[in-house]
mmCIF file as gemmi writes it, N, C-alpha and C atoms, coordinates in Angstrom:
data_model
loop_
_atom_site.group_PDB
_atom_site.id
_atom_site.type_symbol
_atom_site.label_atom_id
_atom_site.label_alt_id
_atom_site.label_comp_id
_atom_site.label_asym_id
_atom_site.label_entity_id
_atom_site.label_seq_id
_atom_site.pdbx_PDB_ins_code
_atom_site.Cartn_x
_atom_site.Cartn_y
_atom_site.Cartn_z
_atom_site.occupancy
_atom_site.B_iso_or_equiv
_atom_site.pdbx_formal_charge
_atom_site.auth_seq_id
_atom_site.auth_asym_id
_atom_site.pdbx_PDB_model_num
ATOM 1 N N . UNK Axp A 1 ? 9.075 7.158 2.594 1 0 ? 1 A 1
ATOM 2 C CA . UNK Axp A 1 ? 9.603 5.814 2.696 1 0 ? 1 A 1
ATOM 3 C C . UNK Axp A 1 ? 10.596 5.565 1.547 1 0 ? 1 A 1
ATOM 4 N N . UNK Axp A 2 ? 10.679 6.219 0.267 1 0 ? 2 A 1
ATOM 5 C CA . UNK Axp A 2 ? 11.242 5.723 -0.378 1 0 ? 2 A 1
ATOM 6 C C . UNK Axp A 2 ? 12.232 6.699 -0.526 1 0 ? 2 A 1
ATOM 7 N N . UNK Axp A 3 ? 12.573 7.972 0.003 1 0 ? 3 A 1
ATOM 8 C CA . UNK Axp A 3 ? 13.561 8.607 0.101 1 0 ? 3 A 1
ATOM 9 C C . UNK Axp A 3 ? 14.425 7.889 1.181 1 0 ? 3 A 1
ATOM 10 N N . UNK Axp A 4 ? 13.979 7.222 2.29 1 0 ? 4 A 1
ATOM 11 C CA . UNK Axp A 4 ? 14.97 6.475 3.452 1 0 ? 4 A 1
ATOM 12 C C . UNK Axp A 4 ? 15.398 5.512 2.606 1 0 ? 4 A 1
ATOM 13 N N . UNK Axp A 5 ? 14.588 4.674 1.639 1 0 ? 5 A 1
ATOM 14 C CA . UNK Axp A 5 ? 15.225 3.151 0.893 1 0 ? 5 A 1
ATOM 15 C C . UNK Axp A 5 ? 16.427 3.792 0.146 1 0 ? 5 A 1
ATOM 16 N N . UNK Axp A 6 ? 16.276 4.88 -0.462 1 0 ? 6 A 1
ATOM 17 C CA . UNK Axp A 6 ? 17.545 5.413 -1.268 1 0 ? 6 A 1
ATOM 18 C C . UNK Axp A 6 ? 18.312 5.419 -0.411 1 0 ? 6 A 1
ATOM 19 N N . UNK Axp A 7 ? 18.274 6.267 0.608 1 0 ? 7 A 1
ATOM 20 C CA . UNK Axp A 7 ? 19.623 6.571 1.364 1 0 ? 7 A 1
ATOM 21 C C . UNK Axp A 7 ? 20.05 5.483 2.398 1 0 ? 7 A 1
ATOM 22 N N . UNK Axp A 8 ? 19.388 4.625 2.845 1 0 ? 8 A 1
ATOM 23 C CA . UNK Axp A 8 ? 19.967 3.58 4.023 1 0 ? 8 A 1
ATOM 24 C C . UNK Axp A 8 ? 20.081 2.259 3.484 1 0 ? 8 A 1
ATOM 25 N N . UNK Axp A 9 ? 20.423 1.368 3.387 1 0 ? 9 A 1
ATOM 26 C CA . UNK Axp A 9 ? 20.586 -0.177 2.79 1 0 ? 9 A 1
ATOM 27 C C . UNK Axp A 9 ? 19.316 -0.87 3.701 1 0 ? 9 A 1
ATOM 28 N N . UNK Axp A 10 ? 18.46 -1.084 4.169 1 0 ? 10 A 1
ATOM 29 C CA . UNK Axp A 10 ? 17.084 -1.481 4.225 1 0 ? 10 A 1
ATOM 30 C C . UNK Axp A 10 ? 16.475 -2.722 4.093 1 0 ? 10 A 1
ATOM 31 N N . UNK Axp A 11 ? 17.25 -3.051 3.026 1 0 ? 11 A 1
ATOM 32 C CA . UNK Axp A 11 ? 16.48 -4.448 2.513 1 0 ? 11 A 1
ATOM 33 C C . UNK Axp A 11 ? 17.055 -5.962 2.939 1 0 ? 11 A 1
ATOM 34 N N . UNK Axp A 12 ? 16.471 -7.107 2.943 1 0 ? 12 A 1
ATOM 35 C CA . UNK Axp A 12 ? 16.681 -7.861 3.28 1 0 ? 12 A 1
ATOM 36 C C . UNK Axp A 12 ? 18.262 -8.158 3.697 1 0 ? 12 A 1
ATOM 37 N N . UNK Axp A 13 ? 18.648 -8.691 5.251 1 0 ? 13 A 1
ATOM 38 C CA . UNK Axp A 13 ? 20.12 -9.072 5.357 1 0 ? 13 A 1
ATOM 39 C C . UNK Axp A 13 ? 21.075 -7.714 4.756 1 0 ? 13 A 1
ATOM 40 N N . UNK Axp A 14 ? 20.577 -6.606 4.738 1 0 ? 14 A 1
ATOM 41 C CA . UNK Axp A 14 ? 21.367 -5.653 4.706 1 0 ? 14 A 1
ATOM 42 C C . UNK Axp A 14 ? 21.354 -4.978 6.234 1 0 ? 14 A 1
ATOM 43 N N . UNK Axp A 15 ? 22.756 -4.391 6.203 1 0 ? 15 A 1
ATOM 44 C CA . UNK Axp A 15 ? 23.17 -3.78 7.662 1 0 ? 15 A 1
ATOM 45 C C . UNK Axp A 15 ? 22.076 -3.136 8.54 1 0 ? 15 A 1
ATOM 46 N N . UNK Axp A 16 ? 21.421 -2.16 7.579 1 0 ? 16 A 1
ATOM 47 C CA . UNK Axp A 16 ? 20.497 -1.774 8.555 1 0 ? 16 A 1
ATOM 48 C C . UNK Axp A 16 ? 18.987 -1.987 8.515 1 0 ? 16 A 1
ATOM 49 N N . UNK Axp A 17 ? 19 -2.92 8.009 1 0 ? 17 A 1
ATOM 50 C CA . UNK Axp A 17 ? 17.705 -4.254 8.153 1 0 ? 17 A 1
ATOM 51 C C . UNK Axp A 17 ? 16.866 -3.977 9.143 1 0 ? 17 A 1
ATOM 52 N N . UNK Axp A 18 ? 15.639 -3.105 9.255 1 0 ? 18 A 1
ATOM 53 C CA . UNK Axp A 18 ? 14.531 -2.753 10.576 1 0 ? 18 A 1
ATOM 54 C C . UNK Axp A 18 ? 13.726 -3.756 10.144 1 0 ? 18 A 1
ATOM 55 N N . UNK Axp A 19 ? 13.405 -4.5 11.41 1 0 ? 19 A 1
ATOM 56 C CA . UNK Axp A 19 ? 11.974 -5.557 11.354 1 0 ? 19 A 1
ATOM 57 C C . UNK Axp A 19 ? 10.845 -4.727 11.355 1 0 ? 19 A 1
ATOM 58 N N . UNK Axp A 20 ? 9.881 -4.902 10.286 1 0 ? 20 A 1
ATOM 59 C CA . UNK Axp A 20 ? 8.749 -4.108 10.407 1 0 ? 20 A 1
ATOM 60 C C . UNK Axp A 20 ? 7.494 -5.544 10.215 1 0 ? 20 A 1
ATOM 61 N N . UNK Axp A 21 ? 6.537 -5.126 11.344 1 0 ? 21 A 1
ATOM 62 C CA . UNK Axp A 21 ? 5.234 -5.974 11.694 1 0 ? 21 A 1
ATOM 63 C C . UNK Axp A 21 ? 4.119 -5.763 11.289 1 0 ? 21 A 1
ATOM 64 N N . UNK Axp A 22 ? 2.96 -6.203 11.148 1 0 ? 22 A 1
ATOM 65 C CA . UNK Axp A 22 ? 1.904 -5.7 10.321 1 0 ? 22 A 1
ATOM 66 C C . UNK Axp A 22 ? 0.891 -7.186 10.887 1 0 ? 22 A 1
ATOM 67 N N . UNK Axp A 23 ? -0.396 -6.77 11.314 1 0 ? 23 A 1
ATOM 68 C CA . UNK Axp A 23 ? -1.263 -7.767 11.841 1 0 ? 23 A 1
ATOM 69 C C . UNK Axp A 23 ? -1.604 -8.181 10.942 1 0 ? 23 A 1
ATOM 70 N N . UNK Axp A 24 ? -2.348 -9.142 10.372 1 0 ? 24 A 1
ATOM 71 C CA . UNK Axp A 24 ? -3.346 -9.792 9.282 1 0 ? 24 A 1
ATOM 72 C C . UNK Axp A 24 ? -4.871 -9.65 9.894 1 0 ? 24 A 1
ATOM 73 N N . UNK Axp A 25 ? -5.467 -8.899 10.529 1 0 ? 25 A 1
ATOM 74 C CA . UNK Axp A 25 ? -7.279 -8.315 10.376 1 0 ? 25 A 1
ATOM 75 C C . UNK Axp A 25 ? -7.907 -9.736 9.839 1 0 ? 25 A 1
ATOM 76 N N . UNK Axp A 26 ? -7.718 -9.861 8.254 1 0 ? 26 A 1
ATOM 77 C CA . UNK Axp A 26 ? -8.916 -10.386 7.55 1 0 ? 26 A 1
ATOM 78 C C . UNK Axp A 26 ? -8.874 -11.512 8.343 1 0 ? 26 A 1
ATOM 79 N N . UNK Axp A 27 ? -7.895 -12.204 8.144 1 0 ? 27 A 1
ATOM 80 C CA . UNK Axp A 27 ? -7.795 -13.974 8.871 1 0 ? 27 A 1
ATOM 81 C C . UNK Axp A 27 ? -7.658 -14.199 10.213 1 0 ? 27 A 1
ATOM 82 N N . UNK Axp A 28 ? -7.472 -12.948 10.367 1 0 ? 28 A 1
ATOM 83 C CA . UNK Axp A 28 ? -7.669 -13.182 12.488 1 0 ? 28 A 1
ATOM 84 C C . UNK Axp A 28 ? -5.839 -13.67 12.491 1 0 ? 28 A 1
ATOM 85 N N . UNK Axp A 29 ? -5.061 -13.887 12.185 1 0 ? 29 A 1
ATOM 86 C CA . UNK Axp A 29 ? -3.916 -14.288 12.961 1 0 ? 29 A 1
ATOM 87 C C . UNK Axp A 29 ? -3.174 -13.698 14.107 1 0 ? 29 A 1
ATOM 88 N N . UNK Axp A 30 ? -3.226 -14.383 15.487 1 0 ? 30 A 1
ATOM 89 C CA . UNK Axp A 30 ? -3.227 -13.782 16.743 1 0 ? 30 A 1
ATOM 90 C C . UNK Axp A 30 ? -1.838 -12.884 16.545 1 0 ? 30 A 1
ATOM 91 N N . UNK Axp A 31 ? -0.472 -13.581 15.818 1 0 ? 31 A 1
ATOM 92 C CA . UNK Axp A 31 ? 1.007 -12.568 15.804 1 0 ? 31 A 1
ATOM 93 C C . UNK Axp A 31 ? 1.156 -11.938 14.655 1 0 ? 31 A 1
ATOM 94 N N . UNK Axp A 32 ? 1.807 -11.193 14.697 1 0 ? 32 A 1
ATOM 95 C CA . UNK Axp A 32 ? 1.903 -10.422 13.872 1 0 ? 32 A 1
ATOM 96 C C . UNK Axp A 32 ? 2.95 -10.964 12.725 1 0 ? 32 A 1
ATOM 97 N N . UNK Axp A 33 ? 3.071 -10.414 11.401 1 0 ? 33 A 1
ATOM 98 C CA . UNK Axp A 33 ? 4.113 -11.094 10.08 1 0 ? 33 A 1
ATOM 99 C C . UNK Axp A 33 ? 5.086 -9.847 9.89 1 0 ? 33 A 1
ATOM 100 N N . UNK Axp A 34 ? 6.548 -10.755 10.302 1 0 ? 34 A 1
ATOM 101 C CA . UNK Axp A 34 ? 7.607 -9.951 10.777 1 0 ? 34 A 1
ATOM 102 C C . UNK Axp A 34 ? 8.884 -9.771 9.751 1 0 ? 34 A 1
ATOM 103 N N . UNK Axp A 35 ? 9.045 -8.841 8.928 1 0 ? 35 A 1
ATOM 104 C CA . UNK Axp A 35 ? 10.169 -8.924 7.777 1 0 ? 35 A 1
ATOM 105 C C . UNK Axp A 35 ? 11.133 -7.739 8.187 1 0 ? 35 A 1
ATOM 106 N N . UNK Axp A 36 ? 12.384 -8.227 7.735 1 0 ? 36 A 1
ATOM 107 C CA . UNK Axp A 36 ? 13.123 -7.404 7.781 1 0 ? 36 A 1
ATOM 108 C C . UNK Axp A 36 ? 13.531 -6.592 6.422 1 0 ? 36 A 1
ATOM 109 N N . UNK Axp A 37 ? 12.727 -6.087 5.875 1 0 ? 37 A 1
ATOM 110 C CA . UNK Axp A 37 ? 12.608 -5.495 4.766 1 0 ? 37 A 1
ATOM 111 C C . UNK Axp A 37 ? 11.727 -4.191 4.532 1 0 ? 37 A 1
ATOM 112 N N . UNK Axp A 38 ? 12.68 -3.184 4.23 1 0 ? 38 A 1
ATOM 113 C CA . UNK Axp A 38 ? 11.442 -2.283 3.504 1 0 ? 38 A 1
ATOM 114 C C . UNK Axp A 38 ? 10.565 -2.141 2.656 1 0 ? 38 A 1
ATOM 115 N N . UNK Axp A 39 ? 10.866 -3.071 1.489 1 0 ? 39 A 1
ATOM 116 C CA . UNK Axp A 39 ? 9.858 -3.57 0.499 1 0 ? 39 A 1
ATOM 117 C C . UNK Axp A 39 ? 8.756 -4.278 0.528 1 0 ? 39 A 1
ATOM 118 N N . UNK Axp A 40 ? 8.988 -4.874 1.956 1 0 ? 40 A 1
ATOM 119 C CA . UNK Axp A 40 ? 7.408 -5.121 2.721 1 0 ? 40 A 1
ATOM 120 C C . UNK Axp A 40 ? 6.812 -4.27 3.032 1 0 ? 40 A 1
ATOM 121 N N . UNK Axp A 41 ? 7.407 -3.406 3.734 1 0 ? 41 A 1
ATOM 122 C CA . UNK Axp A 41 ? 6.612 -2.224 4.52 1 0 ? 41 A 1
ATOM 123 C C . UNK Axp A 41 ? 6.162 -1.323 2.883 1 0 ? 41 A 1
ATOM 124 N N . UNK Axp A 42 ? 7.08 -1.006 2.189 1 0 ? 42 A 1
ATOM 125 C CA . UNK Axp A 42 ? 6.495 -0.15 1.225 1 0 ? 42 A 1
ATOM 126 C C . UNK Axp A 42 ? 5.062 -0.576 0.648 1 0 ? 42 A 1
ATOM 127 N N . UNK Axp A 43 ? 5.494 -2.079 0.664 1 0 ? 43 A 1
ATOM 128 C CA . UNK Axp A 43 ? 4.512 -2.779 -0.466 1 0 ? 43 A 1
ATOM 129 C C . UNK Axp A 43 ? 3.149 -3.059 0.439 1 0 ? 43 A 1
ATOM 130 N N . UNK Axp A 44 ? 2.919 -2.801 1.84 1 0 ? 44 A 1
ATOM 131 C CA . UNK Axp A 44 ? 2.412 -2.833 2.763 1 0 ? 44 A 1
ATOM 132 C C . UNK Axp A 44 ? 1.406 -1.609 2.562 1 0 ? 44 A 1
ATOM 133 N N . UNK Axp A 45 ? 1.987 -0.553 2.814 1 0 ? 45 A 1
ATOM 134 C CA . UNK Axp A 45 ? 1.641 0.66 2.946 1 0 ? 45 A 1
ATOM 135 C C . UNK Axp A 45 ? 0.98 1.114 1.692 1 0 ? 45 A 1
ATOM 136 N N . UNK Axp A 46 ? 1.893 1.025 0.755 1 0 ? 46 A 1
ATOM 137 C CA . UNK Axp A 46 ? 0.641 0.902 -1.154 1 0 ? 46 A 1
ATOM 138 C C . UNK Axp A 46 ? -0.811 0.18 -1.136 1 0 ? 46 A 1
ATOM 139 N N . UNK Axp A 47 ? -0.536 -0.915 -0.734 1 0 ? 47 A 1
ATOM 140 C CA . UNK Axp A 47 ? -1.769 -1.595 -0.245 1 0 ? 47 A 1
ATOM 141 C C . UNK Axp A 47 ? -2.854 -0.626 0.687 1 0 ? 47 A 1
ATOM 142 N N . UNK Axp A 48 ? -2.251 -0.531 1.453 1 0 ? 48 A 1
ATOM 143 C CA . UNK Axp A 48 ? -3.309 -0.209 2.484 1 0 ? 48 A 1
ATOM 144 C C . UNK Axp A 48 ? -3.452 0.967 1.758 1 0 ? 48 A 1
ATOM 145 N N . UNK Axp A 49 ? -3.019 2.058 1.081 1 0 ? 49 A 1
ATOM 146 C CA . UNK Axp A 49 ? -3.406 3.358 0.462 1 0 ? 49 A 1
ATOM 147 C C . UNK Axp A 49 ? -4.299 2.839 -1 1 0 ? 49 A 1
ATOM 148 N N . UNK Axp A 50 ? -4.544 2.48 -1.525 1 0 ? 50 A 1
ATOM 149 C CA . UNK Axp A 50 ? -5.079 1.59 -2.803 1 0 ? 50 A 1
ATOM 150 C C . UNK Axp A 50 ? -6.408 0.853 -2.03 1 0 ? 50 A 1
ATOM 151 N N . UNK Axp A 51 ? -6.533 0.15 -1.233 1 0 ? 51 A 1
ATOM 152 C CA . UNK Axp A 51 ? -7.669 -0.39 -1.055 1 0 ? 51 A 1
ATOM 153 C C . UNK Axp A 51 ? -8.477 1.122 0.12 1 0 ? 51 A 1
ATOM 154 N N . UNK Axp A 52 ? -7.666 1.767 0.543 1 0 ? 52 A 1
ATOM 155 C CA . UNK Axp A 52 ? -8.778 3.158 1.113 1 0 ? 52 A 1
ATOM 156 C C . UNK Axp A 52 ? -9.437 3.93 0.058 1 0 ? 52 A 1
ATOM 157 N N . UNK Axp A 53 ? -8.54 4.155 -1.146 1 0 ? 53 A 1
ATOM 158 C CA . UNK Axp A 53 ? -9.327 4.834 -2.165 1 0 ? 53 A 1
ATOM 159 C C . UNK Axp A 53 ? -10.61 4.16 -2.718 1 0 ? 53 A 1
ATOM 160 N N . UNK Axp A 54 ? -10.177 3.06 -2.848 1 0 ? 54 A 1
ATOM 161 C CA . UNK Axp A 54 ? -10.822 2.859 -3.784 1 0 ? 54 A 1
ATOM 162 C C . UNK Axp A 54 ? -12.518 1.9 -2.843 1 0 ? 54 A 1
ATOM 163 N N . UNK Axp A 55 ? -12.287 2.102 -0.912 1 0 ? 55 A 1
ATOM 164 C CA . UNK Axp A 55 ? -13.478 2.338 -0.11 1 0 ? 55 A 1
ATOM 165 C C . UNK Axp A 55 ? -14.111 3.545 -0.599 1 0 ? 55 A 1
ATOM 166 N N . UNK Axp A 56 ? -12.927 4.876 -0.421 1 0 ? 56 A 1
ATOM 167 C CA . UNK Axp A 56 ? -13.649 6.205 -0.604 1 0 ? 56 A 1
ATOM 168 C C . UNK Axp A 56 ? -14.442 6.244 -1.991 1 0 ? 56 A 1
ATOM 169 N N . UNK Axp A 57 ? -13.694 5.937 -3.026 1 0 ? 57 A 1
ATOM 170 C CA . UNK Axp A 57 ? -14.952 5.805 -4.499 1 0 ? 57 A 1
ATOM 171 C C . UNK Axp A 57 ? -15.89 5.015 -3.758 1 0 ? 57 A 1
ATOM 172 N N . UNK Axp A 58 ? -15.818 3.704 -3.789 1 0 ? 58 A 1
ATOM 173 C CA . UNK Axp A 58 ? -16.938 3.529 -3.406 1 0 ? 58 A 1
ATOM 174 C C . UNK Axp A 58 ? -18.237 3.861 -2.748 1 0 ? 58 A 1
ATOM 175 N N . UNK Axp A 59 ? -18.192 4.86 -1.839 1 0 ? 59 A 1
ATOM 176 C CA . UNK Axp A 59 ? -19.092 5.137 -0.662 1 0 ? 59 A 1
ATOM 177 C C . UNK Axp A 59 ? -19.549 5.899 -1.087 1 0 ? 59 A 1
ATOM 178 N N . UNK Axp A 60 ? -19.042 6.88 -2.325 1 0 ? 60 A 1
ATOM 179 C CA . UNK Axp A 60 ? -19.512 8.265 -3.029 1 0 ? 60 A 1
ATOM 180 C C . UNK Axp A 60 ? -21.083 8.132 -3.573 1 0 ? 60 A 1
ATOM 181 N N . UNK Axp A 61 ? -21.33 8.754 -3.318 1 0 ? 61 A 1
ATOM 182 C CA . UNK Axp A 61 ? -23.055 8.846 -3.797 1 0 ? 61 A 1
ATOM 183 C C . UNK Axp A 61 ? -23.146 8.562 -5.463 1 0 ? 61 A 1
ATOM 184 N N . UNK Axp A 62 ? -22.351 9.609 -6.129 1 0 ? 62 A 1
ATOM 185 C CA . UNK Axp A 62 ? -22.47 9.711 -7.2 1 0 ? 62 A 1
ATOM 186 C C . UNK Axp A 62 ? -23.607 10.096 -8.293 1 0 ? 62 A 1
ATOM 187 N N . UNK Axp A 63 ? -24.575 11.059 -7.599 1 0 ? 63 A 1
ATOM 188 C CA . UNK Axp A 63 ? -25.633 11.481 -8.22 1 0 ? 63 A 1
ATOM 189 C C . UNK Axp A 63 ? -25.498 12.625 -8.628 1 0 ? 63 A 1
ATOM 190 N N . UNK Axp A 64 ? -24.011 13.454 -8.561 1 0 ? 64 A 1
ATOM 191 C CA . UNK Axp A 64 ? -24.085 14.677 -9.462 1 0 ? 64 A 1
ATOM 192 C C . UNK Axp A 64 ? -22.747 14.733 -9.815 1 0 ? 64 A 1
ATOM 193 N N . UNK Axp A 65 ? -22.14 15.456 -10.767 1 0 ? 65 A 1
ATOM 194 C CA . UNK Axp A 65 ? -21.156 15.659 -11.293 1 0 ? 65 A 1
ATOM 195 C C . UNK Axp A 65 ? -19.87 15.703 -10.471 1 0 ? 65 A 1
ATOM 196 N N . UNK Axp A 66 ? -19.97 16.348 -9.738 1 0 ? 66 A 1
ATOM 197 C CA . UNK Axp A 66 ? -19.009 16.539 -8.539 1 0 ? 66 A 1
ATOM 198 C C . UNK Axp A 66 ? -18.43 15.091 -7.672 1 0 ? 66 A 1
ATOM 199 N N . UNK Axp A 67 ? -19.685 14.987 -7.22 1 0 ? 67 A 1
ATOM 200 C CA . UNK Axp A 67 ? -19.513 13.463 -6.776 1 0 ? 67 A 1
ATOM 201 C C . UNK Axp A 67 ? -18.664 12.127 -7.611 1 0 ? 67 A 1
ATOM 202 N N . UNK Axp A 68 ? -19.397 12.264 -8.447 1 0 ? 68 A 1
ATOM 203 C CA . UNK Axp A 68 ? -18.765 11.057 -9.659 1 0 ? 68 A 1
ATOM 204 C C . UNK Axp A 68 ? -17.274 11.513 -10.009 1 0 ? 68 A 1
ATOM 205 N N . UNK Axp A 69 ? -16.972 12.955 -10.098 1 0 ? 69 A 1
ATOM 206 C CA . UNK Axp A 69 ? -15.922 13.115 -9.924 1 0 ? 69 A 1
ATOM 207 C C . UNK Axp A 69 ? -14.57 12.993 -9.392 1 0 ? 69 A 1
ATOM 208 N N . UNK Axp A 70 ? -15.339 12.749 -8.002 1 0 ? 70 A 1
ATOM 209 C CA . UNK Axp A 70 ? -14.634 12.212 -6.633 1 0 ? 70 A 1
ATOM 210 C C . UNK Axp A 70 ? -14.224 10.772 -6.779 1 0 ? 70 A 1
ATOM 211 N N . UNK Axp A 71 ? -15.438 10.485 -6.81 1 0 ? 71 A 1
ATOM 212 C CA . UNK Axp A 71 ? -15.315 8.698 -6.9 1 0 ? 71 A 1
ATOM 213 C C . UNK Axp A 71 ? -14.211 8.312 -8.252 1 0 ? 71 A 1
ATOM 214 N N . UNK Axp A 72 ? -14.131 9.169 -9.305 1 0 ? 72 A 1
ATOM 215 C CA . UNK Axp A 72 ? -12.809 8.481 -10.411 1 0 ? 72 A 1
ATOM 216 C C . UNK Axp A 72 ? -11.82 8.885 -9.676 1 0 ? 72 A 1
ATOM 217 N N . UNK Axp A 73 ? -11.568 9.892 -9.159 1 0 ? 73 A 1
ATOM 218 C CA . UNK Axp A 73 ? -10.292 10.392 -8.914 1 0 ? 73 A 1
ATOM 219 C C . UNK Axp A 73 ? -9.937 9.015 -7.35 1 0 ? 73 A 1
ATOM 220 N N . UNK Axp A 74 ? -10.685 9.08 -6.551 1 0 ? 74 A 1
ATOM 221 C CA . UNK Axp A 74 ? -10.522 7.916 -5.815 1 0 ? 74 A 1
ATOM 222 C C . UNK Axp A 74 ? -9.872 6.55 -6.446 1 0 ? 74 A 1
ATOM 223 N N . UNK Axp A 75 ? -11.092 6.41 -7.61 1 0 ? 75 A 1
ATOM 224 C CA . UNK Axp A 75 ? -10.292 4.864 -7.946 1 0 ? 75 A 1
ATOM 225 C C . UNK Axp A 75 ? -9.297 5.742 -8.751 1 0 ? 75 A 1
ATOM 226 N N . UNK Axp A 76 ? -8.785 6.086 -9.572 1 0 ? 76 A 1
ATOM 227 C CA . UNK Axp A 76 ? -7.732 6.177 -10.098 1 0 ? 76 A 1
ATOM 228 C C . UNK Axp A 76 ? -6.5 6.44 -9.242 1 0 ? 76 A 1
ATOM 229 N N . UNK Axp A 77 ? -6.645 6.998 -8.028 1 0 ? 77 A 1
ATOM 230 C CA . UNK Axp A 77 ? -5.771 7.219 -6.768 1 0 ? 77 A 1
ATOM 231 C C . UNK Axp A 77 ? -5.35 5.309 -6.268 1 0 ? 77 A 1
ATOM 232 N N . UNK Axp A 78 ? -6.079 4.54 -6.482 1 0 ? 78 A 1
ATOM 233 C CA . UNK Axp A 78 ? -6.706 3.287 -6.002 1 0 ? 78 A 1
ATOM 234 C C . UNK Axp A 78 ? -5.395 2.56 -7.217 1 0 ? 78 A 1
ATOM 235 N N . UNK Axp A 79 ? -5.881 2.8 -8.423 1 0 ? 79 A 1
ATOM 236 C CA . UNK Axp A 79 ? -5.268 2.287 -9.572 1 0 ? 79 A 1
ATOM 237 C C . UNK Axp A 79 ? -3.582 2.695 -9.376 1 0 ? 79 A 1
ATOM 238 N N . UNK Axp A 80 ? -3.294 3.915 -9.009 1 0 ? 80 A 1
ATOM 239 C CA . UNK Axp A 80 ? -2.032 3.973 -9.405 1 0 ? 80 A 1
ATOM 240 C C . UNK Axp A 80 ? -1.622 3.542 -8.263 1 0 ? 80 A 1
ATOM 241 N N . UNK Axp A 81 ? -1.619 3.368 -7.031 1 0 ? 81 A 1
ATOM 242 C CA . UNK Axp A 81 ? -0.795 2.563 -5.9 1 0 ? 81 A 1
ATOM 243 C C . UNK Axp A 81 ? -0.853 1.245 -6.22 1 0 ? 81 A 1
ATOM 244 N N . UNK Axp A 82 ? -2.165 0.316 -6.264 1 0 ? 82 A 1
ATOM 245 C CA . UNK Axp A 82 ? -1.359 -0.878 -6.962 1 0 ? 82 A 1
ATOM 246 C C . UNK Axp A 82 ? -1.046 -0.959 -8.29 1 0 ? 82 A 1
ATOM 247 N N . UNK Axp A 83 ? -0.468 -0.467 -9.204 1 0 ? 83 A 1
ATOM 248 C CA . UNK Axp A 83 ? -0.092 -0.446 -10.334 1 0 ? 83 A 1
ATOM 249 C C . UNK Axp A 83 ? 1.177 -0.183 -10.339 1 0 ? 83 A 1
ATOM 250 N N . UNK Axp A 84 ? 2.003 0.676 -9.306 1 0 ? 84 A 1
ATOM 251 C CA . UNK Axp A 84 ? 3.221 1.125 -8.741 1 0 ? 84 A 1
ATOM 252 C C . UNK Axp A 84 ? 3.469 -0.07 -8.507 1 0 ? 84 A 1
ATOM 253 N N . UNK Axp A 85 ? 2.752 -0.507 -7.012 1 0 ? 85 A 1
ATOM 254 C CA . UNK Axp A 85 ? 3.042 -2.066 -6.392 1 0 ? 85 A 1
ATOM 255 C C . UNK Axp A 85 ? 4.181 -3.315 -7.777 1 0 ? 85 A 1
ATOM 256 N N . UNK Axp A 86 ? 2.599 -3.433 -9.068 1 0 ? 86 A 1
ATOM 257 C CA . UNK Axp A 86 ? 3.141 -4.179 -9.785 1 0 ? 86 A 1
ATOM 258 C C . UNK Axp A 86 ? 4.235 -4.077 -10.613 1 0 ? 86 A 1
ATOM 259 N N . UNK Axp A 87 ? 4.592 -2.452 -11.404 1 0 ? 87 A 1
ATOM 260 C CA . UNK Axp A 87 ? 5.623 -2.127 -12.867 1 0 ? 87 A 1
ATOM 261 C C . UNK Axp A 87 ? 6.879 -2.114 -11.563 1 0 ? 87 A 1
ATOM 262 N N . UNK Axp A 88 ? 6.91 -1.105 -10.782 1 0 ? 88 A 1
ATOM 263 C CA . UNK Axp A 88 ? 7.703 -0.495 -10.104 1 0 ? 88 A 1
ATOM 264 C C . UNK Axp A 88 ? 8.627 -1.412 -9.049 1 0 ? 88 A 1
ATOM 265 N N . UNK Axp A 89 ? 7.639 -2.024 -8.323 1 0 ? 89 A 1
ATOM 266 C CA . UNK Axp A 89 ? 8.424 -3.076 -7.256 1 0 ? 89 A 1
ATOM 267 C C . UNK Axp A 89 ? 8.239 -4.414 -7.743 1 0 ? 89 A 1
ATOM 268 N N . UNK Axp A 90 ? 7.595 -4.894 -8.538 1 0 ? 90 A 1
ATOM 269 C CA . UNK Axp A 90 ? 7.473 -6.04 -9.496 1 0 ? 90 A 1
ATOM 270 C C . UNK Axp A 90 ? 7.237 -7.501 -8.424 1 0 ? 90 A 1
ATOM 271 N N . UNK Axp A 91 ? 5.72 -6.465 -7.89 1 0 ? 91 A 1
ATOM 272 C CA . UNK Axp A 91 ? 5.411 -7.575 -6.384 1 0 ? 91 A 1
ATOM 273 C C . UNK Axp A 91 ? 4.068 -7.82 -7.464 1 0 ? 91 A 1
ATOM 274 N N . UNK Axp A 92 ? 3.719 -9.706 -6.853 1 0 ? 92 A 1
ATOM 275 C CA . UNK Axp A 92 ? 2.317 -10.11 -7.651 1 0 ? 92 A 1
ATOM 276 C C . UNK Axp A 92 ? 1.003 -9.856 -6.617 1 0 ? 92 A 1
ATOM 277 N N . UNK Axp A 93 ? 0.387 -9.644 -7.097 1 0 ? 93 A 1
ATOM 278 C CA . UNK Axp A 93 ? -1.309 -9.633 -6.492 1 0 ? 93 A 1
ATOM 279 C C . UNK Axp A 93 ? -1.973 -11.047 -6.662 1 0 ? 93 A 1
C-alpha cells in the first residue's frame, strides 16, 4: 500500500482518488464509511493489523517460555502498527 501512495497521487481530491469502504462491525452501521483517500485505507488496515496481534498475544497460554515469547512478539507486532499509525501518519487514537 505504501509503495502505490508513492507512486500514484491517491489522496484526497487528487486525480486518482479511489473510494475505499470499510463497514463499522462494533456499532452495527447498516452503510458502509466511504473516503476517497489512501490514508484511510492505510490507517484502516494498521488498525486492523495492531488490534489482531495484539488478540493473538492475548489468547497465548503463556505457561512456558516459548509461549510468553509469542505473546511479546505479538504485542510488540501490536505496538509498532499503531505507533506507525501515530509518529508516521500523525493520525489520533
Amino acid at each position: 500500500m505504501l509503495m502505490v501512495k508513492m507512486r500514484f497521487p491517491m489522496e484526497e481530491n487528487d486525480p486518482v482518488a479511489v473510494p475505499f469502504a470499510w463497514y463499522e462491525h462494533i456499532i452495527g452501521l447498516p452503510t458502509p464509511i466511504v473516503f476517497e483517500d489512501v490514508n484511510f485505507e492505510l490507517g484502516n488496515i494498521l488498525y486492523t493489523i495492531g488490534t489482531f496481534h495484539a488478540s493473538l498475544g492475548a489468547v497465548e497460554t503463556r505457561v512456558d517460555l516459548d509461549s510468553i515469547k509469542n505473546a511479546v512478539m505479538h504485542f510488540q507486532l501490536a505496538a509498532w502498527s499503531l505507533k506507525y499509525m501515530r509518529d508516521e501518519m500523525n493520525l489520533e487514537m
